[in-house]
C-alpha positions in Angstrom: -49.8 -33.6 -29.0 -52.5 -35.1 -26.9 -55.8 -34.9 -28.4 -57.2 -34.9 -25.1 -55.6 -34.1 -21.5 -52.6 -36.0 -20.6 -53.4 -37.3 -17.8 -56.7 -38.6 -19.2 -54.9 -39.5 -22.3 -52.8 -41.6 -20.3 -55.2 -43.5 -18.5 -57.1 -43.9 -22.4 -53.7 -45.0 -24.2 -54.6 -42.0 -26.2 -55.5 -40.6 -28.5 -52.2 -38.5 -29.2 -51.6 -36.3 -32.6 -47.8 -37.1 -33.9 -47.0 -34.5 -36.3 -43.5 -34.8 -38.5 -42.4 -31.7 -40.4 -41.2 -32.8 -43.5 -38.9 -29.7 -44.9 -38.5 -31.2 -48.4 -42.0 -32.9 -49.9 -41.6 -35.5 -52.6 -44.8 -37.7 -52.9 -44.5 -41.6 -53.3 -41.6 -40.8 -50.8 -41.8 -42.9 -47.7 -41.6 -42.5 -43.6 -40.9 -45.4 -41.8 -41.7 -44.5 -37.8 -40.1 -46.5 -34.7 -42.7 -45.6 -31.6 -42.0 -46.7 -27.7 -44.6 -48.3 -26.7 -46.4 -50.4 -29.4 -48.8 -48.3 -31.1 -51.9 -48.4 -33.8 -51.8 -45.3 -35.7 -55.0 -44.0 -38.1 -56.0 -41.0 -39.6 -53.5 -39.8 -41.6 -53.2 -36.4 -43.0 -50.5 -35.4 -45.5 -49.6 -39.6 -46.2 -51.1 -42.7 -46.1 -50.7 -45.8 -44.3 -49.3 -48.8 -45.5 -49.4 -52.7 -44.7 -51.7 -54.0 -42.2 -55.1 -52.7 -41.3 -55.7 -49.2 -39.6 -55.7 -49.6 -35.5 -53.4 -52.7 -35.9 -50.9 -51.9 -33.2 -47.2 -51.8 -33.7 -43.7 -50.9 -33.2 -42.9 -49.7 -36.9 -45.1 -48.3 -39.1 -44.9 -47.0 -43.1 -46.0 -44.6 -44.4 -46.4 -42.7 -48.2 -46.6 -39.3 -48.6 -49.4 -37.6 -50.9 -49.6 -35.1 -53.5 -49.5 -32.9 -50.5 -49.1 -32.0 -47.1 -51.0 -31.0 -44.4 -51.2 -27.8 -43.3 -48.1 -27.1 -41.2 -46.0 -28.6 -44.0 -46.1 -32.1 -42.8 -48.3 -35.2 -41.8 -50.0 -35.9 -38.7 -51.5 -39.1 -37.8 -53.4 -40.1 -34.6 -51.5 -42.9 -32.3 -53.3 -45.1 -29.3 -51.8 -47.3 -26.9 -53.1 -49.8 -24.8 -54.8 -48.0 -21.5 -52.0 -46.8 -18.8 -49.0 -46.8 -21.5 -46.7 -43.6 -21.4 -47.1 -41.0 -23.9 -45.9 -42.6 -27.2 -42.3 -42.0 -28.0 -40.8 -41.5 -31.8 -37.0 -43.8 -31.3 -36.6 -43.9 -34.9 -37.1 -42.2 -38.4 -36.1 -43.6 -41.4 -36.8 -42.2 -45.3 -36.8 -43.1 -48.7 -36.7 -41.8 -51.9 -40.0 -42.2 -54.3 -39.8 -45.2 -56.6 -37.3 -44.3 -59.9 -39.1 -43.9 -63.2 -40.8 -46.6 -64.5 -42.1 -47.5 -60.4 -45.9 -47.4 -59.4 -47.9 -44.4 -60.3 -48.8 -42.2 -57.5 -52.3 -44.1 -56.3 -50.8 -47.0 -57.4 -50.8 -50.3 -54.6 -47.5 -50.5 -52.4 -46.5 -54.1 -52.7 -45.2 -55.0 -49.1 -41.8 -56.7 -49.0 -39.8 -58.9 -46.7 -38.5 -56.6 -43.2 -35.0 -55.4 -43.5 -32.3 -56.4 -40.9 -32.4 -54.8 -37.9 -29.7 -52.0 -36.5 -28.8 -51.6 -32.8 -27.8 -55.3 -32.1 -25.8 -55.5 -28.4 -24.9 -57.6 -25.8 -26.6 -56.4 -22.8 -25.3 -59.3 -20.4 -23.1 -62.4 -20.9 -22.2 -65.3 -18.1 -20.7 -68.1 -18.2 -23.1 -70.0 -20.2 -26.0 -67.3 -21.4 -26.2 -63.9 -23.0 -28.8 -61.7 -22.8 -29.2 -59.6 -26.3 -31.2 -56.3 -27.5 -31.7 -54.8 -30.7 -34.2 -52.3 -32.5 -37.1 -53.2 -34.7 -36.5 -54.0 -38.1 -38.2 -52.1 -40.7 -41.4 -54.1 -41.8 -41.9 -52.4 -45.6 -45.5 -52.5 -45.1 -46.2 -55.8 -43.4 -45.5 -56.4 -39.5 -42.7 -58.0 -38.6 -44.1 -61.7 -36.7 -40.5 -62.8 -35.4 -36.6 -62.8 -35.4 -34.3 -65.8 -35.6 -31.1 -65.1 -33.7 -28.3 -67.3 -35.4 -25.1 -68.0 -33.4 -22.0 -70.4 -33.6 -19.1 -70.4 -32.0 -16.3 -68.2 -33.8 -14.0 -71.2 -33.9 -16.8 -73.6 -35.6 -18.0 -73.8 -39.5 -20.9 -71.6 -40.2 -22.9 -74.9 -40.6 -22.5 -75.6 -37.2 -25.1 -72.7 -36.6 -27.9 -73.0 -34.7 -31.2 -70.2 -33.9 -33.4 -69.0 -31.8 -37.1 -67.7 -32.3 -38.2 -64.8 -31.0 -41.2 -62.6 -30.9 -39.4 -59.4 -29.6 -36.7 -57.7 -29.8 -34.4 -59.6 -27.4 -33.6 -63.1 -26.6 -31.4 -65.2 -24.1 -29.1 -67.8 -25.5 -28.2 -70.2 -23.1 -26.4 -73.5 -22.8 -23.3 -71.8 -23.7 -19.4 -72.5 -22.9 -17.8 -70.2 -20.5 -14.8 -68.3 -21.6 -16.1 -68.5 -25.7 -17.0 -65.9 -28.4 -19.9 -66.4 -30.4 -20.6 -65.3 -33.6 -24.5 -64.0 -33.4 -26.7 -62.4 -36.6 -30.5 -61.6 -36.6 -33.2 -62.0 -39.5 -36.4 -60.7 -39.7 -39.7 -62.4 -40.7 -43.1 -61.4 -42.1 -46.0 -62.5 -44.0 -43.4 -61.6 -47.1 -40.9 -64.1 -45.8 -37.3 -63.7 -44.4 -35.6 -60.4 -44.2 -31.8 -59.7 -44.7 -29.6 -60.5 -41.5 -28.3 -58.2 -39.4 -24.8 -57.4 -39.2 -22.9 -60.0 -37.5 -22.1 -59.1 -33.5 -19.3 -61.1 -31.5 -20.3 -62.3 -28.1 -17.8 -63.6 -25.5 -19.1 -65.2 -22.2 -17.6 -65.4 -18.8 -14.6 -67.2 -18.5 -15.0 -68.5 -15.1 -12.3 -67.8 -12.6 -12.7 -67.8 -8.5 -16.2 -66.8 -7.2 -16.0 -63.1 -7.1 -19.5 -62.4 -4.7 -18.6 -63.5 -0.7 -21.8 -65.9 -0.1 -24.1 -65.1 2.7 -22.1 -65.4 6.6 -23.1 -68.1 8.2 -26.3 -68.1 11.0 -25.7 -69.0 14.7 -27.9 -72.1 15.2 -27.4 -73.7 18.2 -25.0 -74.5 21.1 -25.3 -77.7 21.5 -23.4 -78.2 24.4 -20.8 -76.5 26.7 -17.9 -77.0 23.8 -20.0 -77.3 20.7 -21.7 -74.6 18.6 -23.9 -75.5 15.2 -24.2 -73.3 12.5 -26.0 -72.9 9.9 -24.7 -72.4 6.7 -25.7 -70.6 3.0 -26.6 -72.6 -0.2 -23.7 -72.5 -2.2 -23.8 -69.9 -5.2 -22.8 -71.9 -8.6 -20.3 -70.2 -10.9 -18.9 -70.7 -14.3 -16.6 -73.6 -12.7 -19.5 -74.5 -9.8 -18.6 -73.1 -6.4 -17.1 -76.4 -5.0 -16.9 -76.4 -1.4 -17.5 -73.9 1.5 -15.0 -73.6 4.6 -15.6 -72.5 7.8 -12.9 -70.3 9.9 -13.1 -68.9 13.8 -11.4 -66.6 15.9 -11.7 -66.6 19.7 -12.2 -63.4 21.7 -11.7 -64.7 25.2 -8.1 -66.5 24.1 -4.9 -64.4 23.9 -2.6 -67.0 23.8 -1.9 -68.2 20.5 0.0 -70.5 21.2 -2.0 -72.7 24.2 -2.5 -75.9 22.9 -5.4 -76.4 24.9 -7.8 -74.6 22.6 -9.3 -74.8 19.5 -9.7 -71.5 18.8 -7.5 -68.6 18.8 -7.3 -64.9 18.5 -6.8 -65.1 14.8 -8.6 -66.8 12.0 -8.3 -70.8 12.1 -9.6 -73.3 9.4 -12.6 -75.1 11.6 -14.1 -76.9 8.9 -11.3 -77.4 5.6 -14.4 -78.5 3.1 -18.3 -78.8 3.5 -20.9 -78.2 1.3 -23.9 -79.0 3.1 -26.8 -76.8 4.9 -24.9 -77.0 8.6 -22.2 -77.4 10.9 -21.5 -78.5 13.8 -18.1 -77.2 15.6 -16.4 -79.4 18.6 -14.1 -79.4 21.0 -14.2 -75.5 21.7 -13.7 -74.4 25.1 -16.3 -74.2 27.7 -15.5 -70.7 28.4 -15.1 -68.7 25.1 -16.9 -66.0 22.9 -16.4 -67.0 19.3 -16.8 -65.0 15.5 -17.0 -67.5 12.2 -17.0 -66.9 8.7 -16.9 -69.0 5.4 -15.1 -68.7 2.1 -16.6 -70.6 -1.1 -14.1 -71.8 -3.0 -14.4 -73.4 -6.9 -11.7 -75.0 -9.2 -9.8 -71.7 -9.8 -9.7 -71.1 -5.7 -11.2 -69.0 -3.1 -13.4 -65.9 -3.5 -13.6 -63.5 -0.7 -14.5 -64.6 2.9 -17.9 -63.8 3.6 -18.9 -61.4 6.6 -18.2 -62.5 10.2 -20.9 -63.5 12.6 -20.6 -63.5 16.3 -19.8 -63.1 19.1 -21.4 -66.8 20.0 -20.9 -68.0 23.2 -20.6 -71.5 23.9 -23.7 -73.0 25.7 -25.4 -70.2 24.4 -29.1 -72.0 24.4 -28.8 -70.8 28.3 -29.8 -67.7 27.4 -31.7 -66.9 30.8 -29.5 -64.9 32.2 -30.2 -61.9 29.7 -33.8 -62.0 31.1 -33.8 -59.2 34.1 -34.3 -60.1 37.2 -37.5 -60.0 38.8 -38.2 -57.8 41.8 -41.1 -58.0 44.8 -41.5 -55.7 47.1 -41.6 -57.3 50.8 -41.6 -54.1 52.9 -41.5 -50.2 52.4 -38.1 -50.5 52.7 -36.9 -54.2 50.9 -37.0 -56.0 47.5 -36.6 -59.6 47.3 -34.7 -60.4 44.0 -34.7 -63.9 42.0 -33.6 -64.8 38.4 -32.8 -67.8 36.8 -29.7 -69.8 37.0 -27.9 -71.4 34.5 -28.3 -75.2 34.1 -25.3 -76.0 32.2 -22.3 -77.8 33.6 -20.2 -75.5 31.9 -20.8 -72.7 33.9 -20.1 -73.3 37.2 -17.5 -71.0 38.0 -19.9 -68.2 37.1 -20.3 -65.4 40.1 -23.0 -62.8 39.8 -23.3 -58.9 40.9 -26.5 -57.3 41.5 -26.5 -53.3 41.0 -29.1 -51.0 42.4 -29.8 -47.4 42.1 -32.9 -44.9 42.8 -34.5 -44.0 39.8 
């Protein structure tokens, strides 16, 4: 419940009043609350805070109920955030029993213990060589939790071939990692108290590799060089598990029917241009002078090719004489007559070229 308007809550980080209705009260007993965001709580009615200092913000906090509760059968206690957070959110609620016979009085001090091992531990991505892992706060028994270790080995090694990771949050990214592999992971707690119990053990398995499965970028016209060359340029290869090797380059002509005319390079269906190349361009001979081409490019890795990436085209050859698209420019020279000019093409190539000149009253 917002103590003030929500929207100017909001823009405060508070304060808001979180209220839990306890239907069975037992004093000593003990409430251990999970928020989304962070928060600091204070002002407790019905319990009592424990571990760490009132306005010390937090993900889990504990707290002790009292002789009674508050007035709607429960305890409230006020929770801020850091300015422009969302609303806090309640993930979790854990409780426990008051201490047996022969425990601490009620009044008595809470003695703070180490953080118990944390729940909810997944595998929200794996690769070939990293996984990404989430998991929900530990419970602190009094005194915040300052970091996790994340212990891992692979599944086929001795447990002391582990190694860890040390973490602030609740998620960490293990990399350097085999492809293809399962890897036993665990996660322990620390505080001021010392180390918590590990979490249960989760079984991780990366990527095992395999053909590159994404179709890299098509390849860019770049330049005709000449009447039968054309440059392109080409993307940087994508690296896999197994390292995406080598790139090659395929055409198709749109001009050419003939399949079988040994006088061109290119012909109506797909032809290996360039059988391996891994570097930034291309440059494409021997095509024909008069020809409209499409291209595109396959990576390929140890295990094979992935898909062909999208075609590009039509690119004509001699295509940096790109005049002709310009329109033509018109003056007037009587009531009656328009005198015409545009530019020609300078390239050898196209010699043979004839041109029509259409007209019609607006």
């Amino acid at each position: 419940e917002g103590e003030t308007p929500p929207e100017a809550a909001a823009a405060k980080g508070g304060p808001w009043r979180v209220r839990v209705r306890v239907h069975r009260w037992e004093p000593l007993a003990r409430l251990d609350l999970t928020f989304s965001p962070a928060m600091s709580l204070s002002g407790a009615d019905g319990a009592r805070l424990l571990g760490g200092a009132p306005g010390d913000a937090s993900s889990v906090h504990s707290l002790e109920l009292g002789p009674h509760p508050d007035s709607l059968h429960g305890i409230s206690v006020l929770a801020r955030a850091p300015p422009a957070a969302a609303p806090p959110q309640l993930i979790r609620l854990t409780c426990r029993p008051p201490p047996r016979a022969g425990g601490p009085e009620d009044g008595a001090k809470v003695v703070a213990g180490a953080p118990e091992p944390p729940e909810g531990l997944v595998v929200e991505t794996a690769s070939c060589n990293h996984v990404e892992l989430r998991w929900l706060p530990s419970v602190d028994n009094g005194l915040r939790v300052t970091r996790y270790s994340v212990i891992y080995r692979r599944e086929d090694s001795a447990p002391e071939d582990e190694d860890s990771l040390d973490v602030e949050t609740t998620g960490a990214t293990l990399g350097g990692l085999a492809g293809g592999t399962r890897y036993v992971i665990r996660v322990r707690p620390h505080n001021a108290k010392g180390a918590g119990q590990v979490s249960e053990s989760l079984v991780a398995l990366t990527d095992g590799g395999g053909a590159p499965l994404i179709a890299p970028v098509p390849p860019k016209p770049y330049r005709s060089l000449n009447c039968g060359q054309v440059a392109l340029e080409l993307p940087t290869l994508r690296a896999g598990c197994r390292g995406d090797g080598f790139l090659t380059v395929e055409g198709r002509s749109l001009v050419h029917a003939d399949a079988l005319d040994p006088g061109t390079r290119l012909k109506p269906h797909w032809t290996v241009l360039v059988g391996r190349t891994a570097g930034a361009s291309t440059v494409l001979s021997g095509l024909d002078a008069y020809d409209a081409a499409e291209f595109r490019i396959t990576a390929h890795n140890a295990d094979g090719p992935g898909p062909s990436s999208d075609i590009v085209g039509p690119l004509l050859t001699d295509s940096d004489q790109v005049v002709t698209l310009d329109p033509p420019r018109a003056l007037a020279t009587s009531s009656a007559s328009f005198a015409l000019t545009w530019d020609e093409l300078s390239g050898s190539c196209r010699g043979r070229m004839r041109w029509s000149v259409w007209v019609r009253r607006e």
